[in-house]
Each structure stands twice: as C-alpha cells, then as structure tokens.
C-alpha positions in Angstrom: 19.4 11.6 -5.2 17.9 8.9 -3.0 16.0 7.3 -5.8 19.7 6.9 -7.8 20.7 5.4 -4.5 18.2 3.0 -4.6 18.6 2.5 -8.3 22.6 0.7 -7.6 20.9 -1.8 -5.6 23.3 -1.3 -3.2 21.9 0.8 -0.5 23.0 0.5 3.2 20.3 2.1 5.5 21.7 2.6 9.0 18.4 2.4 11.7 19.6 4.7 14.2 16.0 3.6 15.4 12.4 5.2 15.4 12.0 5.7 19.4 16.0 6.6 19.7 15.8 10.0 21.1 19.3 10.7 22.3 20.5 13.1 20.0 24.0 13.0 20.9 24.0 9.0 20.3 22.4 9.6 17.1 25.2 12.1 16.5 27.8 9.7 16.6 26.0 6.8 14.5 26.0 9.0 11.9 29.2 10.4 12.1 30.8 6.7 12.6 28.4 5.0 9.3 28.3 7.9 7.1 32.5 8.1 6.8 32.2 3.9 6.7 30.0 4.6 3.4 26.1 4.5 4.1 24.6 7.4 3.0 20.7 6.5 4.1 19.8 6.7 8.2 16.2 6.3 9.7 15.6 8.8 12.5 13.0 9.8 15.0 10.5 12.2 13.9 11.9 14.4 16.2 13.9 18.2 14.7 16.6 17.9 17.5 17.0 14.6 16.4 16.6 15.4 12.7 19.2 18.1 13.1 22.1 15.8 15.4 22.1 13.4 11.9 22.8 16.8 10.3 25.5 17.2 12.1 27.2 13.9 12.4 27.4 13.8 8.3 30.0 17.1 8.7 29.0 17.6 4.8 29.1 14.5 3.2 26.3 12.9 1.1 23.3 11.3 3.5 19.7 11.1 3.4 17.5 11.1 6.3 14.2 9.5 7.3 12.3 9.9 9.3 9.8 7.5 11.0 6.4 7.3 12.7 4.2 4.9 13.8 0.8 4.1 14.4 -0.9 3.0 18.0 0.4 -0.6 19.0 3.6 -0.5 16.8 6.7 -1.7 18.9 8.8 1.1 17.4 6.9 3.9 19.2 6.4 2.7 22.4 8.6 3.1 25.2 9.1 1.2 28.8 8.4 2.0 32.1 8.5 -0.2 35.3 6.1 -0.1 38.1 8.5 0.2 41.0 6.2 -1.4 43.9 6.2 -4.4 41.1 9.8 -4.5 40.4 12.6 -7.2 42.5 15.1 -5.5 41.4 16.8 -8.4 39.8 18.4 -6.4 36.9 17.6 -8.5 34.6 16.1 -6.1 32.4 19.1 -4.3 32.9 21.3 -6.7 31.3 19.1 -7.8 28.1 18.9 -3.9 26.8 20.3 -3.8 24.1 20.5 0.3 24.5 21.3 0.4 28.0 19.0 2.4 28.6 18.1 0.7 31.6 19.9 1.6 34.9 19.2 0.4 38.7 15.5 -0.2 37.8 15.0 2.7 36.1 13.9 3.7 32.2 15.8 6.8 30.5 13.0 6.8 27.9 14.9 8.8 25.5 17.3 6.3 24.6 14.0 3.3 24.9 13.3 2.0 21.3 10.3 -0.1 22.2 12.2 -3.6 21.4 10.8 -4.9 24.4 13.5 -7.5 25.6 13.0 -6.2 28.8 9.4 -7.4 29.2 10.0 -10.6 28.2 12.1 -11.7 31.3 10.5 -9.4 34.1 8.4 -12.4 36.2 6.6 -9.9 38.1 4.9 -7.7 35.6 6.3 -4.8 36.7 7.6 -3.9 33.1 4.8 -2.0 30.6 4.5 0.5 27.5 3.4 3.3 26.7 3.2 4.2 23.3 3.8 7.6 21.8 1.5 9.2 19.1 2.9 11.8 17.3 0.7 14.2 16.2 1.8 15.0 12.4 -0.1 17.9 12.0 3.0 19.3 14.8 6.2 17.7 13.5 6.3 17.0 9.9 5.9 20.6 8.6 8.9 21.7 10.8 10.8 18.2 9.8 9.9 18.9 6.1 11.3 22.5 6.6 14.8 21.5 8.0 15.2 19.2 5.0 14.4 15.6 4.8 14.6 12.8 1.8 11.8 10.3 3.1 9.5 9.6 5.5 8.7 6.4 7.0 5.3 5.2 8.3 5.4 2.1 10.5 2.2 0.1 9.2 1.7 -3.2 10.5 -1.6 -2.8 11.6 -4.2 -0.8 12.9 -5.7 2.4 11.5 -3.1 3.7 9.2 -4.7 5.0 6.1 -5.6 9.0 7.7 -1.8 8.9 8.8 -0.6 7.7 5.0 -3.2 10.2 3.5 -1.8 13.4 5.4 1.9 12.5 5.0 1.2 11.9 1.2 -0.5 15.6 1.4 2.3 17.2 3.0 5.2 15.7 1.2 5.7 14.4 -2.5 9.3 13.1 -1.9 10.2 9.5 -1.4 7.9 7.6 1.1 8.4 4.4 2.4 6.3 1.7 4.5 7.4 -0.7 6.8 5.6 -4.0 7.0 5.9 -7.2 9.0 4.1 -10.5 8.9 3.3 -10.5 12.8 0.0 -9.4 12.9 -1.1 -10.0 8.8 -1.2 -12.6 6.7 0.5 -12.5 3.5 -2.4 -11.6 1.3 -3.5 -9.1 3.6 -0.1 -7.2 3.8 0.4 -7.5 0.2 -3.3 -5.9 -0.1 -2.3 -3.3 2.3 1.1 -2.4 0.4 -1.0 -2.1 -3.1 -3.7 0.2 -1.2 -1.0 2.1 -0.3 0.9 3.1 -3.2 -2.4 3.0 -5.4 -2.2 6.9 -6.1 1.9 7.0 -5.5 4.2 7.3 -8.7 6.2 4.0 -9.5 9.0 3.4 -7.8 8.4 6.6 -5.4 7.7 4.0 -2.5 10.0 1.8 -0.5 8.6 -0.9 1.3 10.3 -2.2 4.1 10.0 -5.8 4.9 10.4 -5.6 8.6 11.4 -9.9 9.3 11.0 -9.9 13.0 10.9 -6.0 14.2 14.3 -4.8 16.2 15.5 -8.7 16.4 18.8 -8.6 14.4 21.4 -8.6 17.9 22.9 -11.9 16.9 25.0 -12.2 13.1 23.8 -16.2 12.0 21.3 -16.6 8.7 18.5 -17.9 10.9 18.3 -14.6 12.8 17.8 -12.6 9.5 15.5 -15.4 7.6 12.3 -13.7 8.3 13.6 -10.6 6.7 14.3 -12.4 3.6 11.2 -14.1 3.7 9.2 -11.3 4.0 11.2 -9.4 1.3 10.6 -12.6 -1.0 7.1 -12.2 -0.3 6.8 -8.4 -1.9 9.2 -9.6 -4.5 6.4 -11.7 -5.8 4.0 -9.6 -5.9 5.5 -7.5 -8.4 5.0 -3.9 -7.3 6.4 -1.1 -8.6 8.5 -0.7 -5.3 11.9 -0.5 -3.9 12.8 -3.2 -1.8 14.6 -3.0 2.0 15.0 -5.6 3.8 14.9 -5.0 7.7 14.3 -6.6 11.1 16.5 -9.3 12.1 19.3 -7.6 9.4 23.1 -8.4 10.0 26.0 -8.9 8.1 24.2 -12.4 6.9 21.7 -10.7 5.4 23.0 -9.9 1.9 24.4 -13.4 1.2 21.2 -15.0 2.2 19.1 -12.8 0.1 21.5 -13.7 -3.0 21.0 -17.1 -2.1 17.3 -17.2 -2.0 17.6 -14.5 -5.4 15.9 -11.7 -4.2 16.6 -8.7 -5.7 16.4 -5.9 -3.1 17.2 -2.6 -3.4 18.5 -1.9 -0.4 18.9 -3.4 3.4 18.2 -1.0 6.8 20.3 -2.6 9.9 19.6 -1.5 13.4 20.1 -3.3 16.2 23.2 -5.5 14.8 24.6 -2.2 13.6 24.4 -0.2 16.7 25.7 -3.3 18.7 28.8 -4.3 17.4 30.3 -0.4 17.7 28.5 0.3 20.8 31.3 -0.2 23.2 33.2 3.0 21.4 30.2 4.8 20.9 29.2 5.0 24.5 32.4 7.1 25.4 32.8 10.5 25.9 35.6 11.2 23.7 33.7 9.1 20.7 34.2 11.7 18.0 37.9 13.0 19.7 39.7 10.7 20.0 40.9 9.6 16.3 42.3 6.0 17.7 38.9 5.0 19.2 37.0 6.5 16.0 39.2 4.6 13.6 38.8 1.2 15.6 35.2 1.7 15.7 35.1 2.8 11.9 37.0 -0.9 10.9 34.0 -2.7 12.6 31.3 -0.2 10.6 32.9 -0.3 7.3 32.9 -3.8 7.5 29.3 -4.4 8.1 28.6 -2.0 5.1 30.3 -3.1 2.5 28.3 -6.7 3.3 25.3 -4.9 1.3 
C-alpha cells in the first residue's frame, strides 16, 4: 500500500510532471525509475498518459498520481509563441529543459508550464495558456483504470469546489501541493488545515512545492526552499505526510536531515528527468540493454539519496 510506503519514510516520488503529455516519454521514466527502485510517479491527469506509466512498470510494484491544477498554476499551463513577435534567436530553444521547443515552435504535449522560456524572450513573443481540466470528464475514467492518489495543485485561487468533488469521487490517498509564492505562511498553513478538516489522519500528503519546477541544478541552495517550506508544515503539526518537492535533487535528503525535518517522502522532477535525458530521448531507449543499464546507474543513484 502507498500509505506503508509512506510509513518507511523513505519514499522516492519520481514527477514525470503535471503538463508532460508525451506518453511514450512518460513510458520510459517509468520504466528507467521504477527498476532503479521508486515505486511512486506523478502523472498527467490524462488515461493515455495514466496507462503509458502502466506500462513502463512491466509488473512491478508502482503507484500513480495523478495531478490537476487550478487556473494560474504554472503546472497546467503551456507555451506558445506569437510568431510575428518572435526574432528567432533560439534562445528559448536552448533553456527548455524538455526540449520541447524546436525552430520557434511549441510541441505542447511535451510543455510542462516551467516557463524558462519566458523569462529570456525580449520581445514578448512568448505567452500561456493554461489548461482546465474539467474533472467531472477525466477522473471517473482515471479512477476506473486504477490510480493510488490524486494530486491537486493549490497555491492559490479558487480551489475549494475542485477539493470538494475530488474528495467526493475518490476516498483513497489525496495529496496537495503548496508553495509560498503567492501565500504567506499563515495563510498556506490555514489553507492545508481547511483542507484536510473532514479527511482521515494521515490520508493526505502535502507537498511542499520550494520553488515550482526549479530543481535543474544539484547544490543545497537550489533545493533550500523545498526544505523550508517542508519545515514550515512540520511545525504546524498536522496529521499529514510530508514530500518535499520543487527545487528537489540529490541534495535534498542531506539538507532536510540537516535542518531535522522529518519528511516522509521527496517527489523529484526536473533534476530527475535531466540527468537521464540524453538516453531517454533515443529511439532504442527501452532496446537497447547497454544504453538502459547506463541510464539505470545514473537513476538508481539519485534514488537511493532519499
């Protein structure tokens, strides 16, 4: 069970990542982490995506998420460029951290919102637009196919008739994911205890998103708000599971012992998906055994850090 999981303290939760659509990348994440030794991955509410995760675990132990967001949340949202705007510099290009980006051009399937491509477009020809699921359509079917949590992205706006369907439609494990960005302390701590005041104990994880989809480089100060923010739940003394996340790399762990906080568990995207994503991008991925087992050195590495 996920909750026994959780229990160990020792949880690895691979973010394959909330707006990552490409099924057959998804695929390989899971096939590469689950054989290094994680047995939790985050997923797009999506059934095809939801079913590639399925696959990749070719029958060993793995439990999926799945995550939605509200309007505004980074992790639903997806790029697009205004071509009449664009230099064509590349830039963008280069700081993708999917590569999703080629010759000016968004393959929004692979786009997970981080928006690193904004940030160095100097002619504004770089916007979102953000994708609302509507739940009523895809958690039935998601719930159907067989799922052991669902995520909902909360770090502001108008979450609570979101929270209050998936909590009608699901009695399994549930987890939030909250940031500091746009909430003050008290007011995310008052949003986690609204949140989990009809819940069991312990039948909520939140997840202490640091700095959302920020974890690319492996140093302590890049995963210090994700301690942080876990250190801030910590002390409030809920009757939660704790997962660190955003800004996560191998660092993480040690600086979380460090600072004593006593997480359950810690969800790595960005770093994760980097350092194999030279193997993963070929062809002949799950093939060719040589490539696999190089790739599966660097993953089992980066696990056995939690």
């Amino acid at each position: 069970m996920l909750k026994n999981l959780l229990d160990e303290r020792k949880c690895f939760k691979l973010v394959c990542g909330a707006g990552n659509e490409d099924a057959q990348e998804v695929e390989k994440l899971v096939a590469l982490y689950s054989k290094a030794g994680c047995k939790f991955f985050d997923l797009s509410a999506k059934p095809e995506i939801v079913e590639a995760a399925k696959r990749g675990l070719q029958g060993r132990e793995g439990y999926l998420c799945v995550s939605v967001g509200i309007k505004g949340d980074p992790h639903v949202r997806k790029a697009q460029i205004n071509y009449e705007k664009c230099a064509g510099c590349h830039k963008c290009e280069e700081v993708c951290p999917q590569r999703t980006i080629k010759h000016c051009k968004v393959k929004q399937a692979r786009c997970i919102g981080c928006g690193k491509c904004y940030s160095v477009c100097s002619q504004g020809a770089i916007s979102f637009v953000f994708e609302n699921k509507d739940l009523n359509e895809v958690l039935p079917e998601l719930v159907e196919l067989g799922i052991d949590c669902i995520e909902l992205h909360a770090m502001d706006g108008d979450w609570v008739e979101k929270w209050d369907y998936i909590n009608s439609v699901y009695d399994g494990m549930l987890s939030i994911c909250t940031a500091r960005g746009r909430l003050s302390e008290e007011k995310m701590i008052e949003q986690i205890k609204q949140m989990i005041t009809n819940r069991k104990p312990y039948s909520t994880i939140v997840q202490a998103d640091g700095y959302p989809m920020s974890g690319g480089s492996d140093d302590f100060k890049t995963t210090l708000q994700a301690v942080a923010t876990a250190e801030i739940v910590q002390n409030a003394n809920l009757p939660v599971y704790i997962m660190l996340s955003g800004g996560t790399n191998s660092k993480t762990a040690e600086l979380a012992k460090m600072c004593g906080i006593n997480y359950n568990g810690i969800a790595i995207g960005t770093y994760a998906r980097k350092i194999v994503s030279k193997y993963i991008e070929r062809e002949d991925f799950l093939r060719n055994e040589y490539v696999f087992n190089d790739a599966l050195k660097i993953a089992k590495a980066l696990v056995e850090t939690v």
